[in-house]
C-alpha positions in Angstrom: -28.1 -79.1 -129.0 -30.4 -80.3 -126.4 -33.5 -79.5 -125.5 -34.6 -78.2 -121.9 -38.1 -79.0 -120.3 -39.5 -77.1 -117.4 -42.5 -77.8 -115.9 -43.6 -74.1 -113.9 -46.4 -74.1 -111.4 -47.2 -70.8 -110.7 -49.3 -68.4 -112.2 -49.8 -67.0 -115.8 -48.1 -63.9 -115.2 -45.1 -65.8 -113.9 -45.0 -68.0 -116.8 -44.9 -64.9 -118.9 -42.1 -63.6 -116.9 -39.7 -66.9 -117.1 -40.4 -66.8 -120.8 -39.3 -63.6 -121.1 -36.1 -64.7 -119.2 -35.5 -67.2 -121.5 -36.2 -64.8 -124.8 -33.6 -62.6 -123.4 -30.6 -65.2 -122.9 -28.1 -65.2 -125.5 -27.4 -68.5 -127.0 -31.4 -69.9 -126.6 -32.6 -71.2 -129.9 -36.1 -71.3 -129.3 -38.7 -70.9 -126.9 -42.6 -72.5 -126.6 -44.7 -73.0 -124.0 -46.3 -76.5 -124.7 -50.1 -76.4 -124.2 -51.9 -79.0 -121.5 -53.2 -81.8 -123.0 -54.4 -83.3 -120.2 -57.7 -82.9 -119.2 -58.1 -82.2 -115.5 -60.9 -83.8 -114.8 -62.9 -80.2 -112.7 -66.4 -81.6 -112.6 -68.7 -78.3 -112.7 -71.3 -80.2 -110.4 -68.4 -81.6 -107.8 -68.9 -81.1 -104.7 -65.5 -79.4 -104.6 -66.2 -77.3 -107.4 -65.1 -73.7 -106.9 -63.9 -74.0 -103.3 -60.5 -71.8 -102.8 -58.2 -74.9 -102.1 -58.9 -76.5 -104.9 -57.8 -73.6 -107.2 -54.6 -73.4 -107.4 -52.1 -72.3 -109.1 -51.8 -73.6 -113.0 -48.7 -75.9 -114.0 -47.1 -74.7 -117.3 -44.5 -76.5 -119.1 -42.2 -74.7 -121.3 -39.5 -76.0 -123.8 -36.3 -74.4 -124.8 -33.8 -75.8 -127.3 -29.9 -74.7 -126.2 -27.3 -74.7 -127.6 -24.5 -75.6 -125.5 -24.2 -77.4 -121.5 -23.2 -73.6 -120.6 -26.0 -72.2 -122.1 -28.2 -74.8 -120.3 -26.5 -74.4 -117.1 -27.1 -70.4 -117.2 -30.9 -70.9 -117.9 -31.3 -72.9 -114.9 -29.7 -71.0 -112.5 -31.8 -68.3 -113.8 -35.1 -69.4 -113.6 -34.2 -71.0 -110.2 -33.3 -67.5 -109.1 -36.5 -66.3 -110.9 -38.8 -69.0 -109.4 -37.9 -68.4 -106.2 -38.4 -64.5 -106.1 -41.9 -65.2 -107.8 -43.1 -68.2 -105.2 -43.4 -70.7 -108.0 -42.3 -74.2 -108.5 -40.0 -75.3 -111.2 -38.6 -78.6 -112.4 -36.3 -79.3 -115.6 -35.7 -82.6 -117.6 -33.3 -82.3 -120.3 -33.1 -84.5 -124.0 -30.2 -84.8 -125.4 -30.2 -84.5 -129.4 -27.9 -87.3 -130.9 
């Protein structure tokens, strides 16, 4: 079993939808999206505070345990497929279990 990382910039509605992806693929053990625990430093009395360019979209990670390298391998090809029809940015790191 290994255990799949994405990290997701995009919105929250697209994170809702690749999680949904994932909750519908056979063969998924589990699925959580991991909350930030980073601050981001946004200064209410910056300069740049509020100004369009400087909110943009939010970066989600997500982690999902499979089971198998086929499993794995089908996940990624569909949130790739996903991602791209929703504009959003996606990167995986794997762990292997041992």
């Amino acid at each position: 079993m290994s255990m799949l990382r994405i990290r997701l910039t995009g919105s929250d509605d697209t994170a809702r939808a690749v999680i949904n992806l994932l909750s519908s693929v056979e063969g998924i053990e589990h699925v959580e999206e991991i909350d930030d625990l980073m601050s981001h430093m946004d200064d209410a009395d910056s300069s740049s505070a509020g100004l369009s360019d400087v909110a943009g979209p939010k970066m989600h990670e997500i982690e999902v345990e499979v089971g198998n390298p086929s499993t794995e391998r089908k996940v990624r090809e569909a949130i790739e497929a996903l991602a791209f029809d929703l504009d959003a940015v996606v990167e995986f790191e794997t762990e292997e279990e041992g």
